[in-house]
C-alpha positions as CSV (number, residue, x, y, z in Angstrom):
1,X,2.6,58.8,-30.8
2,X,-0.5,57.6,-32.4
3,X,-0.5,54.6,-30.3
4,X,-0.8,56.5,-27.2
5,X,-3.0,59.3,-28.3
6,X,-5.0,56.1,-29.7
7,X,-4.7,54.5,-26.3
8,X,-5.9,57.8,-24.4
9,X,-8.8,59.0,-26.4
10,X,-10.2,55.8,-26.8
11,X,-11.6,55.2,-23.6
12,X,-13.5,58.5,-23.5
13,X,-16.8,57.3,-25.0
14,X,-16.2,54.4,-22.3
15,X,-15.4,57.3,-19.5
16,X,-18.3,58.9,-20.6
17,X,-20.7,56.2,-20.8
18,X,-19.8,55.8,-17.1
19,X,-20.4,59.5,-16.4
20,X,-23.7,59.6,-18.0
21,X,-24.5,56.4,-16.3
22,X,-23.9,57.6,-13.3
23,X,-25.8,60.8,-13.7
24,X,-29.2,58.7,-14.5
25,X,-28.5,56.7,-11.9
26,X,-28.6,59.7,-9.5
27,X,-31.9,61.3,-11.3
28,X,-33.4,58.5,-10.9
29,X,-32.4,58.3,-7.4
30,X,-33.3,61.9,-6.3
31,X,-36.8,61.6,-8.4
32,X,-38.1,58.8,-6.4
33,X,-36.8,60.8,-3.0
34,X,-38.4,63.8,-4.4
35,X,-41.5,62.0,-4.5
36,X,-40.8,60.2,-1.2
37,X,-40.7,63.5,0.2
38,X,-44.0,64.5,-1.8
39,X,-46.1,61.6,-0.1
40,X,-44.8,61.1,3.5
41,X,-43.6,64.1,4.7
42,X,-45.3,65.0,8.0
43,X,-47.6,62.8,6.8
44,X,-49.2,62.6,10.1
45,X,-49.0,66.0,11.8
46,X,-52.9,66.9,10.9
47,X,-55.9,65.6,12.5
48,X,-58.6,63.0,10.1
49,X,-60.6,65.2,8.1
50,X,-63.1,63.3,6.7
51,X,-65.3,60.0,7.0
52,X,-63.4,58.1,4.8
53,X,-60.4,58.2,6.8
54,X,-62.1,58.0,10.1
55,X,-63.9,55.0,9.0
56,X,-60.5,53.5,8.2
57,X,-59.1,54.0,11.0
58,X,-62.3,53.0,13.0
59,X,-62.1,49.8,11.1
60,X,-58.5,49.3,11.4
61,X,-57.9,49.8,15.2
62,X,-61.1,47.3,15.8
63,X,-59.3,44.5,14.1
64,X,-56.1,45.3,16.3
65,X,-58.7,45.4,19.2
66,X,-60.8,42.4,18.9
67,X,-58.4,40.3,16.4
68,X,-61.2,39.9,14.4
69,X,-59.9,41.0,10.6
70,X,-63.1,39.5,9.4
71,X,-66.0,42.1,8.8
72,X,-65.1,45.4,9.1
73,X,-66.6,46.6,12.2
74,X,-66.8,50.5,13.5
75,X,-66.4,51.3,17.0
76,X,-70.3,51.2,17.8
77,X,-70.8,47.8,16.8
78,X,-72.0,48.6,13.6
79,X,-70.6,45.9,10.5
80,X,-68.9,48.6,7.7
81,X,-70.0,46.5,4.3
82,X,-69.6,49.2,1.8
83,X,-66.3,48.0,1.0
84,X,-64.3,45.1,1.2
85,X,-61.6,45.4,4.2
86,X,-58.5,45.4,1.8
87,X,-57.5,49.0,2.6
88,X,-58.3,48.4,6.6
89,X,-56.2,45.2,6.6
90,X,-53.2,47.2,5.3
91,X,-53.8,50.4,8.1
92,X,-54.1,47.5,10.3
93,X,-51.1,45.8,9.6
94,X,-49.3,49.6,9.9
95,X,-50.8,49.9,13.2
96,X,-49.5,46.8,14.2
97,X,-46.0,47.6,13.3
98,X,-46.6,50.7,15.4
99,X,-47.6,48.8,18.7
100,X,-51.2,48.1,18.0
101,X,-52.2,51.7,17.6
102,X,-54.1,53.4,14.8
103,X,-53.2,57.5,14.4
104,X,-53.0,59.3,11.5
105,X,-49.6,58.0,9.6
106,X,-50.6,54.8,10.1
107,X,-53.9,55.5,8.7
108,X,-52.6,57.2,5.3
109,X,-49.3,55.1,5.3
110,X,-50.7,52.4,2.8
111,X,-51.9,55.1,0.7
112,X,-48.3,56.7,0.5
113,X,-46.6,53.7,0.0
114,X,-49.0,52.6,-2.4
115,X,-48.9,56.0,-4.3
116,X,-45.2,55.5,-4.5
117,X,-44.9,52.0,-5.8
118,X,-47.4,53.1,-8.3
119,X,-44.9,56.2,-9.5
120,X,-42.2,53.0,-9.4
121,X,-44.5,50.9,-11.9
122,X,-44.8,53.6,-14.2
123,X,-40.9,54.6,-14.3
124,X,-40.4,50.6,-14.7
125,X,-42.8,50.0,-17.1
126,X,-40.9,52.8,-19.3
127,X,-37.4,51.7,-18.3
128,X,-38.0,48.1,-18.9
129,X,-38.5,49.3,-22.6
130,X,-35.0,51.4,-22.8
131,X,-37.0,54.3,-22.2
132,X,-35.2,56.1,-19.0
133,X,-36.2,59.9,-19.8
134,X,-39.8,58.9,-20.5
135,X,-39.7,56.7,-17.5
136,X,-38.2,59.4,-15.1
137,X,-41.0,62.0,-17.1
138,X,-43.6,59.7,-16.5
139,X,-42.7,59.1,-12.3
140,X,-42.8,63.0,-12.0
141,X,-45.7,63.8,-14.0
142,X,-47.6,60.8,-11.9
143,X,-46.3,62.3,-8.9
144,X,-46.7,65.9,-9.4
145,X,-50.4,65.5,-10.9
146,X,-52.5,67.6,-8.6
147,X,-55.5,65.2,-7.8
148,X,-53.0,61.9,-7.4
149,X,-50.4,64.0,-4.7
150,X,-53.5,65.2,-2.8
151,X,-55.0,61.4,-2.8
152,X,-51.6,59.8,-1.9
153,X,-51.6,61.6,1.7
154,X,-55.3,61.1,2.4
155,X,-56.6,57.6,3.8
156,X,-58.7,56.3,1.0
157,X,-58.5,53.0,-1.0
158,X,-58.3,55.4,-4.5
159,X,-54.7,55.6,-4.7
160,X,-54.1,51.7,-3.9
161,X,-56.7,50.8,-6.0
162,X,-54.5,52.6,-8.5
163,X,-51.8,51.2,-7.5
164,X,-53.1,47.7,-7.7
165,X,-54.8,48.5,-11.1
166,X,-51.7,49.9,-13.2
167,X,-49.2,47.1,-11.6
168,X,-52.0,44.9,-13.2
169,X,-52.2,46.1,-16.7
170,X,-48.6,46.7,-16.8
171,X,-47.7,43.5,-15.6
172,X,-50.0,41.8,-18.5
173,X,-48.8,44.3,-20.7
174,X,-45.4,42.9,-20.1
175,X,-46.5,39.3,-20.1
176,X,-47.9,39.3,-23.6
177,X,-45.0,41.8,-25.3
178,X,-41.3,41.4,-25.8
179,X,-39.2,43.9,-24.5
180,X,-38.3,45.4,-28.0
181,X,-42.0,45.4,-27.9
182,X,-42.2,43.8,-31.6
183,X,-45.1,41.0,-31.7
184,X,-43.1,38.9,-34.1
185,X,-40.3,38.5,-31.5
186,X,-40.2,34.5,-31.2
187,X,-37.7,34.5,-28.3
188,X,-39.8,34.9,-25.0
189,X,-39.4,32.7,-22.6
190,X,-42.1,31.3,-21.5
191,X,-41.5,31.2,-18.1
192,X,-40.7,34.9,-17.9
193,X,-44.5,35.2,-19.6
194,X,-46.2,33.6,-17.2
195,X,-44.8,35.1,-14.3
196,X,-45.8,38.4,-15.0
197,X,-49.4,37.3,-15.7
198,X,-49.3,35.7,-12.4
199,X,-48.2,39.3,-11.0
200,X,-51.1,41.1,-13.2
201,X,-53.4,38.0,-11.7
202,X,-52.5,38.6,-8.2
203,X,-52.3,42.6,-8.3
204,X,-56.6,42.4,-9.9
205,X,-57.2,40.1,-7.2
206,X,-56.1,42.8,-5.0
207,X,-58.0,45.6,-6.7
208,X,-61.0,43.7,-6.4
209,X,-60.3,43.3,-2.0
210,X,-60.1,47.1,-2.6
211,X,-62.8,47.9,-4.3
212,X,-65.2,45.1,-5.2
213,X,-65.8,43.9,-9.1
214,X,-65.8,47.5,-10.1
215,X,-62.1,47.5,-10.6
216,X,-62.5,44.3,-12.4
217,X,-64.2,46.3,-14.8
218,X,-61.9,48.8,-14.9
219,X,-59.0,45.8,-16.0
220,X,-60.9,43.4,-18.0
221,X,-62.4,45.9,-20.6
222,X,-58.9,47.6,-21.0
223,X,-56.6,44.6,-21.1
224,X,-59.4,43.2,-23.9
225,X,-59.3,46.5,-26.0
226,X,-55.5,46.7,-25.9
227,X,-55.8,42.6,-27.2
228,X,-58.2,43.2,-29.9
229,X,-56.5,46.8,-31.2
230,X,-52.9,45.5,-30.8
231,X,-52.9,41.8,-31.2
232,X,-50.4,40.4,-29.0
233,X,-49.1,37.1,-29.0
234,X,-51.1,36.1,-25.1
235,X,-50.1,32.4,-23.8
236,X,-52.5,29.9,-23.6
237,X,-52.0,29.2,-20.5
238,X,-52.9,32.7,-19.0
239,X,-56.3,32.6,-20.8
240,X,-57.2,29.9,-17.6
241,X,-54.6,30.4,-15.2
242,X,-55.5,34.8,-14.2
243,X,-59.2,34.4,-14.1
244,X,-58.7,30.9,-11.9
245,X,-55.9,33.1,-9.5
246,X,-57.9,36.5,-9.7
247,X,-61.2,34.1,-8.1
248,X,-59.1,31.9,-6.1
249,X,-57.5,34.9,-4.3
250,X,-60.3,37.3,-3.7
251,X,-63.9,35.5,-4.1
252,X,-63.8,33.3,-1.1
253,X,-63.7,36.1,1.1
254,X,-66.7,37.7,-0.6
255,X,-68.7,34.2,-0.5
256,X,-68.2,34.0,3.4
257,X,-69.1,37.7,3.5
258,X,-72.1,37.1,2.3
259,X,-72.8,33.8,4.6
260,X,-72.0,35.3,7.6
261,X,-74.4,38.4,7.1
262,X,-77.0,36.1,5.9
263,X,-76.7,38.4,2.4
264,X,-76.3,41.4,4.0
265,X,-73.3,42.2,2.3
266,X,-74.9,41.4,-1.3
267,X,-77.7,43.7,-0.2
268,X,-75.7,46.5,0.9
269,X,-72.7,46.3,-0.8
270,X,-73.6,44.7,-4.2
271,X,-76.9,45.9,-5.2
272,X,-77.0,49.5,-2.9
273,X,-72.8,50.3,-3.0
274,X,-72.3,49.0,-6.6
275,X,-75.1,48.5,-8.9
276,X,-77.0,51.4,-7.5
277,X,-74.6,53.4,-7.7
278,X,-73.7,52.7,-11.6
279,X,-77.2,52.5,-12.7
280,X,-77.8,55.8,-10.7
281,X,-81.2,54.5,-9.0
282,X,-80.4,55.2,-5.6
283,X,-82.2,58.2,-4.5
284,X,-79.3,59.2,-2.2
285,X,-76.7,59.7,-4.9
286,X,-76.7,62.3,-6.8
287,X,-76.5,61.2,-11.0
288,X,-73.9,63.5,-13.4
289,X,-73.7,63.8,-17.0
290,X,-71.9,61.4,-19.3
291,X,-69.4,64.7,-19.6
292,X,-68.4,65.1,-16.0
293,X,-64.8,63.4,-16.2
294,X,-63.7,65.6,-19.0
295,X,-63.7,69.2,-17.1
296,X,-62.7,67.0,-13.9
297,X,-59.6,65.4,-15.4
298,X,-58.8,68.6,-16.7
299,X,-58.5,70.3,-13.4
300,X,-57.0,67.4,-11.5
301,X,-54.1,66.4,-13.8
302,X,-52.7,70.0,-13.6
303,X,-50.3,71.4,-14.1
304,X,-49.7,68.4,-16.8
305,X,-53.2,68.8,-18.5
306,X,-52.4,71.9,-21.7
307,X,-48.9,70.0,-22.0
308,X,-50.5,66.3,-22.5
309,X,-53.7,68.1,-24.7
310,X,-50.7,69.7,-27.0
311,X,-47.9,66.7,-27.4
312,X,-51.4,64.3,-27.9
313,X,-52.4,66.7,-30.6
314,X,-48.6,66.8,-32.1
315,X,-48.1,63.5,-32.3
316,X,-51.5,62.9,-33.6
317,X,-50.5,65.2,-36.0
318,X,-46.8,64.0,-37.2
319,X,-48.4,60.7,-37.0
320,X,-45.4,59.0,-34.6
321,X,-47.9,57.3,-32.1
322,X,-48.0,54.3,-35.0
323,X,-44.0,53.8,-34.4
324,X,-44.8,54.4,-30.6
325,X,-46.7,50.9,-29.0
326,X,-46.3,52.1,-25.2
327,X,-48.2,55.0,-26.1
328,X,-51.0,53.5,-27.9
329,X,-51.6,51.2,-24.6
330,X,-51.4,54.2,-22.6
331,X,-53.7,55.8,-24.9
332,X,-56.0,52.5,-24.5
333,X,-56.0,51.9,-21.5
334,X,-57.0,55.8,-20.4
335,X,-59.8,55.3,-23.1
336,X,-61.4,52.6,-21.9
337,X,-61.2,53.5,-18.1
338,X,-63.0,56.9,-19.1
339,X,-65.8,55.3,-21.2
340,X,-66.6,52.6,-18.5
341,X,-66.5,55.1,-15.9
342,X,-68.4,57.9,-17.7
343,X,-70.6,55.4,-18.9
344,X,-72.2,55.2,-14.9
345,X,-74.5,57.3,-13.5
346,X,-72.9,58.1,-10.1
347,X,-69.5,60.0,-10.9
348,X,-66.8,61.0,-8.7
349,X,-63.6,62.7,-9.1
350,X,-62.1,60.2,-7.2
351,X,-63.2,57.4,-9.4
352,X,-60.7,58.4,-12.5
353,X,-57.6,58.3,-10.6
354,X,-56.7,54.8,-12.0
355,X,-56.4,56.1,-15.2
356,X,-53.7,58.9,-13.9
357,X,-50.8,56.5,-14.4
358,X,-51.7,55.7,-18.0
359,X,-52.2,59.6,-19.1
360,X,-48.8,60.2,-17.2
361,X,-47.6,57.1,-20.0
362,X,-48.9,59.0,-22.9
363,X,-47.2,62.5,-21.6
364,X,-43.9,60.8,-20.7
365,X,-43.7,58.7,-24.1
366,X,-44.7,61.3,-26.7
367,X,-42.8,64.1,-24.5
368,X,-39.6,61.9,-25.0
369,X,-40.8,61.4,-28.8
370,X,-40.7,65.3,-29.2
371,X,-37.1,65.8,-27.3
372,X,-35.4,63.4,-29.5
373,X,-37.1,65.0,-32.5
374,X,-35.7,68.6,-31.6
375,X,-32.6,70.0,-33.7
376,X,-32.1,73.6,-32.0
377,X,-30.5,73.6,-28.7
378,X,-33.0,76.6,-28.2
379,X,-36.0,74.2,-28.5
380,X,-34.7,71.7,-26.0
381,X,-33.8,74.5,-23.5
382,X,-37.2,76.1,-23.9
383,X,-38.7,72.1,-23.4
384,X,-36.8,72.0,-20.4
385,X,-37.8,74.6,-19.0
386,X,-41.8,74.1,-19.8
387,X,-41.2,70.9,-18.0
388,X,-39.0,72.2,-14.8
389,X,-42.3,75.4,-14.4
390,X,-45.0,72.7,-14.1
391,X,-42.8,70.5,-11.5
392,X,-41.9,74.4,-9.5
393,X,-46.2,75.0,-10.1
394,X,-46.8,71.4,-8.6
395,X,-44.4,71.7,-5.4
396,X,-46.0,75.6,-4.7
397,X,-49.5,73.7,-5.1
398,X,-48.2,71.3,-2.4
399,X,-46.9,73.9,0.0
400,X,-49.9,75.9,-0.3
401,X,-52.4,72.8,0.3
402,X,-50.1,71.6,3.3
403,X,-49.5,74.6,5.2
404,X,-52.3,77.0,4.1
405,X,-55.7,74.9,2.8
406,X,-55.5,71.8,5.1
407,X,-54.8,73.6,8.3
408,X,-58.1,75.8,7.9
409,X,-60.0,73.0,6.9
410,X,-59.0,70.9,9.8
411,X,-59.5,74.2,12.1
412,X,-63.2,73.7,11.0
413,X,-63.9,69.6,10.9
414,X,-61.6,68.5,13.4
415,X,-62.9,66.6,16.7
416,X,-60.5,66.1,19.0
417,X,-60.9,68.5,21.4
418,X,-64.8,68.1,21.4
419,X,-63.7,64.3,21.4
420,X,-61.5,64.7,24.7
421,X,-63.9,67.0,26.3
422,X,-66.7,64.8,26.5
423,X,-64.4,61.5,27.8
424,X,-63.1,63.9,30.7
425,X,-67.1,64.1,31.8
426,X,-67.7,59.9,30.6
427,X,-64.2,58.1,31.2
428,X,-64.1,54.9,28.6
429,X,-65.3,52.2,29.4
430,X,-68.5,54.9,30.1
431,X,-70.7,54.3,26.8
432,X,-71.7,57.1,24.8
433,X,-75.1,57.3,22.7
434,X,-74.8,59.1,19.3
435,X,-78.6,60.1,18.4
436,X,-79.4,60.5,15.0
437,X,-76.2,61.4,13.7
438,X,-73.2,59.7,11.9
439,X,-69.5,61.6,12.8
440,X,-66.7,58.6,12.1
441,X,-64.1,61.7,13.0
442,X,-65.8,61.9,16.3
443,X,-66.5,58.4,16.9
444,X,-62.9,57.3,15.7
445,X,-61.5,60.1,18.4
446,X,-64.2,59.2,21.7
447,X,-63.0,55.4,20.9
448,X,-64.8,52.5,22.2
449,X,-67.8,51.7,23.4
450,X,-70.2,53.8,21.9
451,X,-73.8,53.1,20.6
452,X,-75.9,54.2,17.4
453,X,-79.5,54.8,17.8
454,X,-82.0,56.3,15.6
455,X,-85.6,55.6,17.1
456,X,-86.9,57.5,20.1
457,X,-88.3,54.4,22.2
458,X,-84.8,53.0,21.9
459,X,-83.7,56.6,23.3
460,X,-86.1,56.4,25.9
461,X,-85.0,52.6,26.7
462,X,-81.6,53.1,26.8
463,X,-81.8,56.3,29.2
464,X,-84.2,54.6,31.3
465,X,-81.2,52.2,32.7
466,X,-80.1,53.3,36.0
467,X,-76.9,55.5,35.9
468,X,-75.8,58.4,34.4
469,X,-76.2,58.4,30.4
470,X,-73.8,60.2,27.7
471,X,-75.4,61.6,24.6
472,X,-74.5,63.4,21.6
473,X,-77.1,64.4,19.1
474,X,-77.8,67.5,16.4
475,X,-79.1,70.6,18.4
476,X,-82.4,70.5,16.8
477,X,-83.4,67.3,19.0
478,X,-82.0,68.7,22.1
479,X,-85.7,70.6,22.7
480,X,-87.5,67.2,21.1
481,X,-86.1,65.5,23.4
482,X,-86.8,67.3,26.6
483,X,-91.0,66.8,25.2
484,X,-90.2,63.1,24.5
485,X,-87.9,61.8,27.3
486,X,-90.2,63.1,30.7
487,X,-88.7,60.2,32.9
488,X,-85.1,61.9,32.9
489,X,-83.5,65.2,32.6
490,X,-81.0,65.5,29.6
491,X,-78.5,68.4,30.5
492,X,-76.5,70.2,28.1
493,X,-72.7,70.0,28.7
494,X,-71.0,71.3,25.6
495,X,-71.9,72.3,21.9
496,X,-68.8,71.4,19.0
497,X,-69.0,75.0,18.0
498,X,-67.5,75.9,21.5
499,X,-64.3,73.7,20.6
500,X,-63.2,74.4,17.2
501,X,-62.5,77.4,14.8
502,X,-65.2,78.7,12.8
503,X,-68.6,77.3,12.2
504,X,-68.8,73.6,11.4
505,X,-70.9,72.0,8.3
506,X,-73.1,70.3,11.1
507,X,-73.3,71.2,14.8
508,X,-73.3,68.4,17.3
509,X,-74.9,69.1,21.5
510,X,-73.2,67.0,24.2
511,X,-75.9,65.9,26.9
512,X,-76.1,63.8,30.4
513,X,-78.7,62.9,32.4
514,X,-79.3,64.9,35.7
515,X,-81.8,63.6,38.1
């Protein structure tokens, strides 16, 4: 009798093991659909909204056009050097997997995928460390964080520049730490080391194809910090090897950049796009306050932002974040990406989101620090369901941006049918003049061959060539240009506010000549 009731109970902590295995292998399963779900869904059913993405796209489709993934180039000619062309070589590549056309999922599709490799980062960074709860905690809080969800559906290099940065610090993180994360661990293997600086090596090389040496100085300062504060044992090797890749990957691109413009790109993209920007000296740009990120990140990490501000303060005050070393490089590496970037003149919300996935790291870490700390079941219950609100707040934030705030805003900015109205009066391949204006949406939408001028003599030279002539410009030229232009008659076809809902930020007057 003892024998079998030995024999049967026995394998219940096995049987059980295998349950709860099997139930985190499906929560981990249905977060990272849940956040699938989050970043593509319908993805593509609204129109570009804003010049970023239109530029993208502009950029994008004239690659796939010309095959010329050099400079990025916008439909009227014009070289685009305020960024490097990582971002428009991946919406290229999408485009190309979609027959060698550019719309609106292939446009934000890197930005998605990017924003959910980032969430995978996070969770594996945590997991890697036996960490599964604060690793699933993390992915949702990343996920769910209002700013990051809105960015990870919109066309902009932010969210794979944050991709690119976290996958770098984590991946050097890992490199130079054990997984038991003690320092006097002897038992790495070296290999194993080096690989992952190779990865952190590779993934700055990246950010800086994104973005330009500004996310090098989001990584360098951080990863130094987190050496200097934490002292872990780094290789030798890496000291040489992840500057030599990080320069070997992404500066020769920038040198012949700069040769084929004959500096050009340094002028516009170094000294006006970067160091003008910083220093704030660019009378363009508007300059904030040294303070500006701290009511920003408060408002665009909800709904996480009163529960990371109360288990920071709680573990502050127990004292566990000196037992806890993932959270004091989370902690780090937020810290120093806030001080660089407060420290510059020019401020944008966008700017901060590389420093979402490390906040999301201090949440998850002292969140699961907390749980494990918790005696009453009423404590746990009332945790869980703190945690489960701000995920219901998130998802309602979602379905009201999606299918309430977007739609209204696109009823306003969108193009199109302004677009398609003025090719049904000038056919492509019938140029079309923009006059002293800048619309990427409505360039990106007429499509090739347009032309840019600025100067009235090169107005009056370009209608002067026999034909009829296409022009959009701001009404408040139209009567100019009647005084100016005496050798041809400019006819008004349309107006933009004729073709959308609501009155839009700028107008725009579609012309022709009538002799």
């Amino acid at each position: 009798m003892m024998r079998q009731f030995i024999a049967t109970y026995a394998r219940i902590p096995s049987r059980v093991s295998r349950r709860q295995a099997l139930f985190q292998k499906q929560i981990v399963w249905l977060t990272f659909f849940f956040v699938a779900a989050l970043f593509f869904t319908r993805l593509g059913h609204r129109d570009l909204v804003s010049s970023h993405e239109a530029r993208a796209a502009q950029n994008a489709q004239n690659m796939l056009n010309t095959g010329a993934w050099d400079l990025p180039t916008l439909f009227d000619g014009r070289r685009d050097l305020q960024k490097p062309p990582g971002y428009y070589w991946l919406v290229a590549s999408v485009g190309w997997l979609c027959g060698g056309r550019v719309d609106e999922w292939a446009a934000r599709a890197p930005a998605a995928l990017a924003g959910l490799i980032c969430v995978v980062a996070v969770y594996a960074s945590l997991w890697i460390r036996g960490r599964p709860t604060a690793a699933v905690c993390a992915a949702l809080v990343l996920a769910t964080a209002n700013h990051f969800m809105g960015l990870a559906r919109t066309a902009r290099i932010d969210i794979p520049l944050t991709c690119a940065v976290t996958v770098a610090l984590i991946a050097f993180q890992q490199g130079c730490t054990p997984v038991d994360s003690t320092w006097t661990s002897k038992r790495r293997v070296a290999g194993s080391a080096i690989l992952w600086h190779l990865l952190a090596a590779v993934a700055a090389a990246s950010a800086a194809l994104l973005k330009g040496p500004v996310a090098l100085a989001l990584i360098v300062p951080a990863a130094l910090a987190w050496i200097i504060i934490e002292r872990p044992p780094v290789p030798n090797i890496s000291w040489l090897m992840i500057p030599l890749v990080v320069a070997g990957v992404s500066l020769p691109w920038f040198l012949w950049a700069n040769h084929i413009t004959n500096g050009e790109f340094a002028r516009e993209f170094f000294w006006h796009h970067t160091i003008a920007r910083f220093a704030g000296t660019s009378p363009l740009l508007a300059t904030h306050p040294w303070w500006y990120y701290l009511p920003r990140f408060a408002l665009d990490f909800l709904p996480w932002t009163p529960m990371l501000i109360g288990l920071a303060i709680w573990s502050l005050y127990t004292g566990r974040w000196r037992a806890d070393s993932t959270l004091r490089f989370g902690v780090i590496m937020f810290t120093m990406m806030f001080l660089v970037l407060s420290s510059a003149r020019f401020k944008r919300a966008d700017y901060l989101l590389p420093a979402y996935p490390f906040a999301a790291i201090v949440l998850a870490s002292t969140a699961e620090t907390w749980w494990n700390s918790r005696i009453l079941p009423l404590t746990k219950q009332y945790g869980r369901w703190v945690f489960g609100s701000a995920i219901f707040i998130a998802v309602g934030i979602w379905l009201i941006m999606h299918f309430g705030v977007e739609p209204a805003i696109q009823a306003r900015e969108q193009k199109r049918t302004f677009a398609t109205m003025i090719r049904h009066y000038a056919p492509a391949p019938q140029p079309i003049l923009q006059f002293r204006m800048e619309s990427h949406l409505l360039s990106f939408h007429l499509g090739p061959p347009l032309r840019t001028l600025v100067e009235w003599e090169e107005l009056n030279e370009f209608l002067s060539a026999p034909g009829q002539h296409f022009v959009v410009m701001p009404p408040e030229y139209v009567h100019a240009t009647g005084q100016i232009i005496t050798k041809r008659k400019l006819v008004v076809i349309g107006r933009l506010d004729e073709w959308i809902q609501g009155k839009p930020d700028r107008s725009l007057v579609f012309l022709r000549t009538e002799d």
